[in-house]
C-alpha positions in Angstrom: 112.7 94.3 89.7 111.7 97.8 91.1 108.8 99.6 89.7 109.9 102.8 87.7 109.1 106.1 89.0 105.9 107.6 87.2 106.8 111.3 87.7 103.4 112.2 86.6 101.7 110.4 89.4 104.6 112.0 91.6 103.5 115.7 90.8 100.2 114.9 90.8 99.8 113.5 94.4 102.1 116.9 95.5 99.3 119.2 94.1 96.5 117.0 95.6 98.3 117.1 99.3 98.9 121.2 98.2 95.3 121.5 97.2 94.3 119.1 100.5 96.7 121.3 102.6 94.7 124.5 102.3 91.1 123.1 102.1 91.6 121.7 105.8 93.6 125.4 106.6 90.1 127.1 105.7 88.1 124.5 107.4 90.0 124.8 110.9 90.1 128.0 113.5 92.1 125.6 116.2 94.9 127.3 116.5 96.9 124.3 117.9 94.8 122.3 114.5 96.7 124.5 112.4 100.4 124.8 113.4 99.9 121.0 112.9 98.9 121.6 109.6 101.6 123.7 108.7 104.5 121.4 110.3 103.1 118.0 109.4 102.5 119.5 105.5 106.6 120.8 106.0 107.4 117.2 106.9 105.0 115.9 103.8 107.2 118.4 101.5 110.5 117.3 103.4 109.5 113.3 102.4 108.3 114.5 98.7 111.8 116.2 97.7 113.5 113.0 99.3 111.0 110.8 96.9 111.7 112.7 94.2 115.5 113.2 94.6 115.4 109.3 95.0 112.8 108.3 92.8 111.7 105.8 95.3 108.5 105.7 97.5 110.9 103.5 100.2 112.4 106.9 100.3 109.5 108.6 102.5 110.6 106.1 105.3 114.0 108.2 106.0 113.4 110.0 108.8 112.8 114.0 108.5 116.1 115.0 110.3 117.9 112.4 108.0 116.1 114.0 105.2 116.9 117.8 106.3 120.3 116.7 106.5 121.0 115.0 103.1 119.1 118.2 101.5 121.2 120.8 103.3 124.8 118.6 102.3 122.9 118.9 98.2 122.6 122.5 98.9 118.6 122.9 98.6 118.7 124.4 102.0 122.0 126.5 103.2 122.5 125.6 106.5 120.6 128.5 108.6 117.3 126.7 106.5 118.4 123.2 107.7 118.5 124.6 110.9 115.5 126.0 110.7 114.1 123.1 109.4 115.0 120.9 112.2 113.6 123.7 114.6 110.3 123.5 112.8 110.3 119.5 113.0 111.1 119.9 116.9 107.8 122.1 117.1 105.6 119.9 115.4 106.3 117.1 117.3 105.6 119.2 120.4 102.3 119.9 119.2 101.4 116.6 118.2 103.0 114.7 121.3 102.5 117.7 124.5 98.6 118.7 126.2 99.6 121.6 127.7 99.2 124.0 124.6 100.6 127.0 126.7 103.7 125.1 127.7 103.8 124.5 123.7 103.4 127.8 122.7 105.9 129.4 125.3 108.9 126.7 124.1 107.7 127.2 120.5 108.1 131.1 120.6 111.3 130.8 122.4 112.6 128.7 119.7 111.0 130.4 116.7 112.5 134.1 117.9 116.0 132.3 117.2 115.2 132.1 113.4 115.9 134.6 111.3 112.8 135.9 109.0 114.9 138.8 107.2 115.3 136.0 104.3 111.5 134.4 104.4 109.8 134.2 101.5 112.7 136.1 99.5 112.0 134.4 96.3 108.3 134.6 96.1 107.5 137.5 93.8 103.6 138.2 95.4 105.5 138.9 98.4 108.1 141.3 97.5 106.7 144.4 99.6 105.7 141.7 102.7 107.1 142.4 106.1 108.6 139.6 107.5 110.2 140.7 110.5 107.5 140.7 112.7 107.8 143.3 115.9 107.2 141.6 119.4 104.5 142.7 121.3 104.2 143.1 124.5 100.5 142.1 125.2 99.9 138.4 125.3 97.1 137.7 122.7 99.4 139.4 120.1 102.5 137.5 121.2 100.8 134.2 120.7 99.4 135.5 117.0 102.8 136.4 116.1 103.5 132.7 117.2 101.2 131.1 114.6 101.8 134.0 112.2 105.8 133.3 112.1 105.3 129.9 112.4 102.8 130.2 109.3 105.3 131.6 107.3 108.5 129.7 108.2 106.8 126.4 107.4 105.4 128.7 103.9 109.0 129.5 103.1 110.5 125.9 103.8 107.5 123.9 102.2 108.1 125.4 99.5 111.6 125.2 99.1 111.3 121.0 99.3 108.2 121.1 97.2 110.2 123.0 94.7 113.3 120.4 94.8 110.4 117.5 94.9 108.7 119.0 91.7 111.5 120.5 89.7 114.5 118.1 90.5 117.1 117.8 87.8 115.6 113.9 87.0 111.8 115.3 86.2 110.3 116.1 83.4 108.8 120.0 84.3 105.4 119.4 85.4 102.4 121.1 83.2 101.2 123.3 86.5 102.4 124.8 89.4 101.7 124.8 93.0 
């Protein structure tokens, strides 16, 4: 017989990764360190809503473009997010699999200047007055920090849409703090 869910377990392990998340961002001035950070904590949130939508730790086996999928056709993300989404996972696994970090970073900026960021961060209220469409610069150094700037806040934006779904999912109970 399967083991029932223990949703406080659940929420607690998501603030843990949250909390363990931003301890190793402070910790780390590698820039190609922390765009895997950022994508490979996406993909943890990605797994987490799936969990929690499921109920089932078997459900962090589905794969993450499975996962984007299945949350795009429960509309958690419309479908410019799920194709966001699936552009963030193909940049993560670039910088986890590729050694050439400036072949990385060229392909990644040509991908990431085809999502939009008018809609970033919309529903965060400590950002209200934040630009989010970034200018592009013609000097190099400041073309590759709009790279890691953009992709900072894409994965922002998409974490935590799927870390809202994982926490606040219609089967929960409403955790007692928020991430």
């Amino acid at each position: 017989m399967p083991e029932r869910f223990d949703h406080e377990e659940f929420g607690n392990r998501i603030h843990q990764n949250y909390d363990a998340y931003q301890t190793k961002l402070q910790q780390t001035s590698n820039k190609k360190e922390i765009a895997l950070l950022h994508t490979n904590y996406f993909q943890g949130c990605l797994r987490d809503s799936m969990e929690g939508i499921m109920q089932s730790k078997e459900a962090r086996r589905i794969p993450v473009k499975i996962i984007i999928t299945i949350l795009e056709d429960r509309g958690i993300f419309p479908p410019s997010k799920a194709r966001d989404a699936a552009k963030i996972c193909d940049i993560r696994d670039w910088f986890a699999h590729r050694v050439n970090i400036k072949s990385i970073e060229e392909d990644a900026r040509e991908l990431i200047r085809t999502i939009d960021m008018q809609h970033t961060r919309e529903e965060n209220a400590t950002s209200k007055n934040e630009i989010t469409d970034i200018a592009i610069h013609a000097d190099d150094e400041e073309n590759i920090f709009e790279l890691y700037e953009r992709l900072d806040m894409i994965c922002s934006d998409l974490s935590t849409m799927a870390r809202h779904e994982a926490l606040h999912h219609g089967n929960m109970p409403e955790p007692n703090n928020d991430t």
